[in-house]
DOTORLO-202879 format. One record per residue: residue number from 1; residue in one letter; z, x, y of N, C-alpha, C in turn. Coordinates in steps of 0.02 Angstrom, whole numbers, plus 50000, padded with zeros to 5 digits. Example, Ala and Ser with C-alpha at 12.3 -4.5 7.8 and 13.67 -1.06 7.14 Angstrom:
(atom 1; "A"; (50390; 50660; 49716); (50390; 50615; 49775); (50390; 50660; 49835))
(atom 2; "S"; (50354; 50642; 49888); (50357; 50684; 49947); (50394; 50645; 50002))
REM end
This chain:
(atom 1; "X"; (56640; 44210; 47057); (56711; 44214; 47046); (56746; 44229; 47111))
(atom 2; "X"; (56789; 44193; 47094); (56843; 44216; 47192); (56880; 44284; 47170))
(atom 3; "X"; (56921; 44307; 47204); (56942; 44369; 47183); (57012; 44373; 47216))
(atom 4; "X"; (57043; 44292; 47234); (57091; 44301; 47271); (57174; 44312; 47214))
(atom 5; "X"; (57214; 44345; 47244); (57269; 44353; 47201); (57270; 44421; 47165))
(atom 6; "X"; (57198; 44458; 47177); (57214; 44519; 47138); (57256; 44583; 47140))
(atom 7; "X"; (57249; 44624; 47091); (57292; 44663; 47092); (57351; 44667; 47105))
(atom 8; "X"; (57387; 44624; 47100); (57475; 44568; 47117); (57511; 44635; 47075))
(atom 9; "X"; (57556; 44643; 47094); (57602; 44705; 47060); (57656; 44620; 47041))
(atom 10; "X"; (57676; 44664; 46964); (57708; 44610; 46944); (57783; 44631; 46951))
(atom 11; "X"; (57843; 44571; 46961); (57898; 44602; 46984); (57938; 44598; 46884))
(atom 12; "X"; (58007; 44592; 46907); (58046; 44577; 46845); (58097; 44522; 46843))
(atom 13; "X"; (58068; 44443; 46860); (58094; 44408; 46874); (58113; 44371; 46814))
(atom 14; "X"; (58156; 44345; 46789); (58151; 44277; 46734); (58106; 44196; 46739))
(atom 15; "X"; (58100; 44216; 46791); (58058; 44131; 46827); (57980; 44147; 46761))
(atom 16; "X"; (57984; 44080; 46746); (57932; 44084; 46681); (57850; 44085; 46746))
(atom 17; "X"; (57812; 44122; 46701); (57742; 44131; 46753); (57694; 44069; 46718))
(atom 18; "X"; (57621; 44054; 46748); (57587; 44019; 46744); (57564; 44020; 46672))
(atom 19; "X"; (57530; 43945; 46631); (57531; 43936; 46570); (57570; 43926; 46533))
(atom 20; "X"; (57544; 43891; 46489); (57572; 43872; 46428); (57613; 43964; 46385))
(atom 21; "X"; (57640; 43949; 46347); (57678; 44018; 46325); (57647; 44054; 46271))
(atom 22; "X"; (57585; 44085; 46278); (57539; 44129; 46227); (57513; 44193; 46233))
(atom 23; "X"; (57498; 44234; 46226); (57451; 44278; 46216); (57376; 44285; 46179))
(atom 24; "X"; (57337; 44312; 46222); (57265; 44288; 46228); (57243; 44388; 46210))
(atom 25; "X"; (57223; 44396; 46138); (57222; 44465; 46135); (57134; 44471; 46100))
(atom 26; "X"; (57112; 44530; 46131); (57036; 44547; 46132); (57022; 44614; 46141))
(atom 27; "X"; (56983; 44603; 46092); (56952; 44674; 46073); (57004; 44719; 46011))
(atom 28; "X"; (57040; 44688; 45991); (57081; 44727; 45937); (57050; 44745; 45852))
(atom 29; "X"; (57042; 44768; 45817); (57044; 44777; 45753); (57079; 44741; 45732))
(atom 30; "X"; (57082; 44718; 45652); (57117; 44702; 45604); (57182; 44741; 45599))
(atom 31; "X"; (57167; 44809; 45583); (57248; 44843; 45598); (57270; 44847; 45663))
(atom 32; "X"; (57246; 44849; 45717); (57286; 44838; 45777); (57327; 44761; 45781))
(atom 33; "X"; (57300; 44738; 45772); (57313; 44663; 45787); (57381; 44646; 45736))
(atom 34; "X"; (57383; 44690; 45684); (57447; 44703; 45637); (57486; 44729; 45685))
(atom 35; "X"; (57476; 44790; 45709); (57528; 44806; 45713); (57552; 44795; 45785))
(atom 36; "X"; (57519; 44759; 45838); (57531; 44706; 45885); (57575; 44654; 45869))
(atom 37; "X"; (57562; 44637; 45811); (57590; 44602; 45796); (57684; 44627; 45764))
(atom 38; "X"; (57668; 44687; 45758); (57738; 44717; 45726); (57788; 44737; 45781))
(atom 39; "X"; (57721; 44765; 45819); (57761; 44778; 45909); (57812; 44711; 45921))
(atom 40; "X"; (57767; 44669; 45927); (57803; 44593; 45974); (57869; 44582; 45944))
(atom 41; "X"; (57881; 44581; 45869); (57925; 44570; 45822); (57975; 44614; 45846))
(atom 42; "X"; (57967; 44655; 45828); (58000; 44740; 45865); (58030; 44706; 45937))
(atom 43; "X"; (57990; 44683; 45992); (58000; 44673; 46047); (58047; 44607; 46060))
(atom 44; "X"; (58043; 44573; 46034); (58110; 44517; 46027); (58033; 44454; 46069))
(atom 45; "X"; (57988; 44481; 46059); (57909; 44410; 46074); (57894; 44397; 46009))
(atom 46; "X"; (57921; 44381; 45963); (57881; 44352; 45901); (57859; 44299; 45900))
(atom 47; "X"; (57907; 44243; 45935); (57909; 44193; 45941); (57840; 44174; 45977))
(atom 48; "X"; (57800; 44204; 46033); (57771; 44181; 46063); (57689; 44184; 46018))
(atom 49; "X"; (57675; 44126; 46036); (57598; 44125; 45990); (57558; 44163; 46000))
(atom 50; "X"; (57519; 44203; 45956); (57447; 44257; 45992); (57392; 44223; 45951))
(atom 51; "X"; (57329; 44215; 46013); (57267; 44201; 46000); (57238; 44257; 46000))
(atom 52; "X"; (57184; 44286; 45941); (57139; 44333; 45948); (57079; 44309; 45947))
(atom 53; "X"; (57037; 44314; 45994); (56951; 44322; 46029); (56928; 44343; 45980))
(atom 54; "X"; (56880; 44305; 45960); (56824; 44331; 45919); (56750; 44362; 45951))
(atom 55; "X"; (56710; 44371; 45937); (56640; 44397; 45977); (56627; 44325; 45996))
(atom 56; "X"; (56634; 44255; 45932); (56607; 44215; 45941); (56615; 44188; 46008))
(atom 57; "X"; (56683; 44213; 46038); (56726; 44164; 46088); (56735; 44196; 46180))
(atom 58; "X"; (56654; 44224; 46173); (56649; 44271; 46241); (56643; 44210; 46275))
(atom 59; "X"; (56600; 44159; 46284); (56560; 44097; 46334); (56635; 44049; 46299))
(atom 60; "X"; (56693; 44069; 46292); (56739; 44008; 46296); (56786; 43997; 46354))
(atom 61; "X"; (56806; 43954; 46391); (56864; 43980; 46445); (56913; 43995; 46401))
(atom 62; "X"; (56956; 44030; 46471); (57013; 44055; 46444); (57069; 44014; 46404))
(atom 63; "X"; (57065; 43947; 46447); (57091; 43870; 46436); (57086; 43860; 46365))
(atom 64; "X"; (57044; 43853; 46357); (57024; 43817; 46300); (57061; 43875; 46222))
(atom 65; "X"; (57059; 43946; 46256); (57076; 43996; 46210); (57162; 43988; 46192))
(atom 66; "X"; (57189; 43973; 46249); (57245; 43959; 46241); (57270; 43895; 46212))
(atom 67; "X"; (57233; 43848; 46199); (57253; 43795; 46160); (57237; 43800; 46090))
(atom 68; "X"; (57232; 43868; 46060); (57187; 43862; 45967); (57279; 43869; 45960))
(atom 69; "X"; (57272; 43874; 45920); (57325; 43885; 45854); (57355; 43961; 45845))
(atom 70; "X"; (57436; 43974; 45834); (57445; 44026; 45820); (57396; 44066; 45790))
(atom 71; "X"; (57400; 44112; 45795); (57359; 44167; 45745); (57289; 44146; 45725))
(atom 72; "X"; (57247; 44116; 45747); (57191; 44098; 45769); (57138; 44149; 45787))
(atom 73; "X"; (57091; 44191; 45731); (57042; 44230; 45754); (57092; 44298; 45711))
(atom 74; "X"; (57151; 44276; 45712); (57173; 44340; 45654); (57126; 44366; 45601))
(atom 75; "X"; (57122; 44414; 45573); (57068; 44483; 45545); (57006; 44484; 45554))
(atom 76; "X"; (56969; 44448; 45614); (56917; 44471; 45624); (56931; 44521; 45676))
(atom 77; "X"; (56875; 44549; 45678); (56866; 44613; 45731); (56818; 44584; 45796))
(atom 78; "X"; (56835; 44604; 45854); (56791; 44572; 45888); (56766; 44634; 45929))
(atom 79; "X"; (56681; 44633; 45960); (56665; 44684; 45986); (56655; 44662; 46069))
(atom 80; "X"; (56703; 44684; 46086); (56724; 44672; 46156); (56781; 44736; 46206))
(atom 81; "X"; (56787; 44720; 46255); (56851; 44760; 46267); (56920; 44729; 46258))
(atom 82; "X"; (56979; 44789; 46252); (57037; 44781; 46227); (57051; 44741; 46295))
(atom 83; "X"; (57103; 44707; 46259); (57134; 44673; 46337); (57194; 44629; 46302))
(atom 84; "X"; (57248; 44611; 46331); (57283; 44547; 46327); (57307; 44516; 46393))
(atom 85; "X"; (57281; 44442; 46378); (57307; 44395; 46436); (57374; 44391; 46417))
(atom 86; "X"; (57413; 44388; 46461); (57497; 44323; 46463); (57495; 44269; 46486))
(atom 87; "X"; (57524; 44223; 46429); (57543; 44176; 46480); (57580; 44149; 46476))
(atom 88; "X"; (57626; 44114; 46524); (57697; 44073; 46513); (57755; 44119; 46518))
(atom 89; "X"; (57739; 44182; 46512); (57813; 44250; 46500); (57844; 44227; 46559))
(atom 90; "X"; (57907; 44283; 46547); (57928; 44281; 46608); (57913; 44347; 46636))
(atom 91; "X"; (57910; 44373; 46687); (57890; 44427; 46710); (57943; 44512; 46696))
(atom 92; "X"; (57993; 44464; 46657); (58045; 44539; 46622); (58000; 44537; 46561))
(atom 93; "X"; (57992; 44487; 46527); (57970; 44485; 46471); (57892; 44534; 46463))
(atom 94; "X"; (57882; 44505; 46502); (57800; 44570; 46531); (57811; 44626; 46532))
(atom 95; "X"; (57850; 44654; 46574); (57875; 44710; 46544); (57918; 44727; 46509))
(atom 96; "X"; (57941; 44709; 46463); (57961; 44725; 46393); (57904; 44751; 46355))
(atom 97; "X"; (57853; 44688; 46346); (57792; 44711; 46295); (57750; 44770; 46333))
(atom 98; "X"; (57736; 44765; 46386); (57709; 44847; 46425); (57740; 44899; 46390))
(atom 99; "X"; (57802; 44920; 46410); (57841; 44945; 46405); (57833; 44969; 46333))
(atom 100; "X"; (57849; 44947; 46274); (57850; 44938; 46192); (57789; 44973; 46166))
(atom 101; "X"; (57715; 44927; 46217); (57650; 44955; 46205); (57651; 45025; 46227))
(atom 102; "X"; (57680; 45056; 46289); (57667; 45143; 46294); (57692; 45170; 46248))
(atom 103; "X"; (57769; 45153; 46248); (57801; 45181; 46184); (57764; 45183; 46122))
(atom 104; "X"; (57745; 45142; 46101); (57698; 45159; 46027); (57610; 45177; 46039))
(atom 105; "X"; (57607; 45214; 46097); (57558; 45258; 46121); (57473; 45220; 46062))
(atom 106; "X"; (57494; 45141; 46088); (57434; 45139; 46081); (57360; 45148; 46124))
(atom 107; "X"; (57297; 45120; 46119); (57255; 45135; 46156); (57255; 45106; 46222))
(atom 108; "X"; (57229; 45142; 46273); (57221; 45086; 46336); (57190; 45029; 46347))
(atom 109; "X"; (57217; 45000; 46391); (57193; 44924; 46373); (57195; 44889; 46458))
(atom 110; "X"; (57139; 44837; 46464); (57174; 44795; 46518); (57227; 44742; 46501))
(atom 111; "X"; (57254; 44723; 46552); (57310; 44687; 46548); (57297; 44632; 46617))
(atom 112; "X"; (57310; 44562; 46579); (57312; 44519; 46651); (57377; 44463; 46640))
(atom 113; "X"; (57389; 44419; 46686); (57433; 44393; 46677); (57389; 44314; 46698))
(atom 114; "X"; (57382; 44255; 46647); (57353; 44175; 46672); (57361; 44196; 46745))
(atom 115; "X"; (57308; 44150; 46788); (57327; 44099; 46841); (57282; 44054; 46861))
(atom 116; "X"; (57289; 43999; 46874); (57241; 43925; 46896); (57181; 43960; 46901))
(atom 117; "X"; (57167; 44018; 46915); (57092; 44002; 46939); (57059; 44027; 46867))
(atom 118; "X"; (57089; 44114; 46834); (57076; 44138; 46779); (57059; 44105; 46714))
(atom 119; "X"; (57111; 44055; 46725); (57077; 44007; 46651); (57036; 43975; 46659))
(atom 120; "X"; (57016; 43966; 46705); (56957; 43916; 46709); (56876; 43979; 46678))
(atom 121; "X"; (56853; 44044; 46703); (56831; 44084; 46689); (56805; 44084; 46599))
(atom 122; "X"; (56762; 44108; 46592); (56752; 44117; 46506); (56793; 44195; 46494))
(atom 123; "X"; (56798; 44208; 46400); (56823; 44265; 46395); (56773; 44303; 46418))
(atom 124; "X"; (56720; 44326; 46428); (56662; 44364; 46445); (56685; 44369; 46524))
(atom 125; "X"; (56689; 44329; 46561); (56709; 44333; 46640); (56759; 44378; 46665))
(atom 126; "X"; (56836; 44353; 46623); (56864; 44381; 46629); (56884; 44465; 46600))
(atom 127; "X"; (56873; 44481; 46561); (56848; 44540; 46540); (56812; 44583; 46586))
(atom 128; "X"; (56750; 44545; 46637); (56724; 44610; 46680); (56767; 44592; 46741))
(atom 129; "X"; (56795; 44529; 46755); (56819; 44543; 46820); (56868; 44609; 46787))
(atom 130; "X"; (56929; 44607; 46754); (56969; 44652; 46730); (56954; 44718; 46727))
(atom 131; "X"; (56876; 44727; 46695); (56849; 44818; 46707); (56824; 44829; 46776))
(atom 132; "X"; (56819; 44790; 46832); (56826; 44775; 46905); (56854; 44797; 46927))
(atom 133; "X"; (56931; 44776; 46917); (56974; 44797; 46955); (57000; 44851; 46929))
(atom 134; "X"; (56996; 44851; 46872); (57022; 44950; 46861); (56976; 44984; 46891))
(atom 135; "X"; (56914; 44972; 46880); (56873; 45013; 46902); (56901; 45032; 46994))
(atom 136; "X"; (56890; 44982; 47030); (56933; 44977; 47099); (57003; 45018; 47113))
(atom 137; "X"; (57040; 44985; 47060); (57113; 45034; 47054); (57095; 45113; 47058))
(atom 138; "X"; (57053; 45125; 47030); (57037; 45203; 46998); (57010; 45233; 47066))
(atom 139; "X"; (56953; 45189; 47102); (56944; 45232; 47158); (56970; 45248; 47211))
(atom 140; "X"; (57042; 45188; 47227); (57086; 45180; 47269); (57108; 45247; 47250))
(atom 141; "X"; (57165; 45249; 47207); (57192; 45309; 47172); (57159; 45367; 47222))
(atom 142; "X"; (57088; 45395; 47189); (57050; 45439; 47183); (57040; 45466; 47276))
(atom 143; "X"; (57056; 45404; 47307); (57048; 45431; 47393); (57101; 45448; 47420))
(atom 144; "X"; (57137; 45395; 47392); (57233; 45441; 47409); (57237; 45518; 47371))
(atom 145; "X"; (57218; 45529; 47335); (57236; 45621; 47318); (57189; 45657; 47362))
(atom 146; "X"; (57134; 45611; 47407); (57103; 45684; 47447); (57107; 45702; 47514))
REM end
């Protein structure tokens, strides 16, 4: 995997970002994924389609995840880590749903945003690059306080 583009701090632009316009959500429960789904509604994103990852759909690209069908993989549970891709938002819109998600103090989660190279990746790929770079983030952090 290349590793170029990471850790991009995202701004708050309206310019629509890379992809088609979906959300790519993993590792959620049946009731999370409700009430993800109640968030977005709440959040003025209803409109935008969410794919949920199944276990089945670790060896799938990301690509291909983003072309199923609204609500696609809805009430299964998948045993993976939490995460949601974006794609297509605009980068206010990104943070809106950030934003919405602290507020209703759900669990932590990674968070990525599409780009050319990411979809190409399976859900399994992207998932560890993602616990990667937190992991990275965390030690950065951890040398600046000493």
């Amino acid at each position: 995997m290349t590793h170029s583009g990471r850790n991009k701090k995202v701004g708050k632009s309206a310019k629509k970002m890379y992809g088609p316009r979906k959300f790519l959500v993993c590792g959620y429960s049946e009731q999370d994924q409700q009430t993800l789904l109640s968030l977005l509604e709440e959040s003025g994103l209803k409109s935008v389609p969410v794919v949920f990852a199944t276990s089945n759909d670790l060896q799938r690209t990301i690509k291909d995840m983003l072309g199923a069908d609204d609500k696609t993989g809805a009430g299964e549970e998948a045993e993976m880590s939490r995460a949601i891709v974006v794609s297509g938002l605009t980068q206010k819109e990104l943070h809106i749903l950030m934003t919405a998600y602290r507020k209703a103090k759900l669990p932590a989660q990674l968070w990525a945003a599409l780009t050319p190279t990411s979809e190409q990746w399976t859900v399994a790929a992207l998932l560890e690059e993602l616990a990667a770079e937190k992991k990275e983030i965390r030690k950065m952090k951890e040398k600046g306080r000493t």
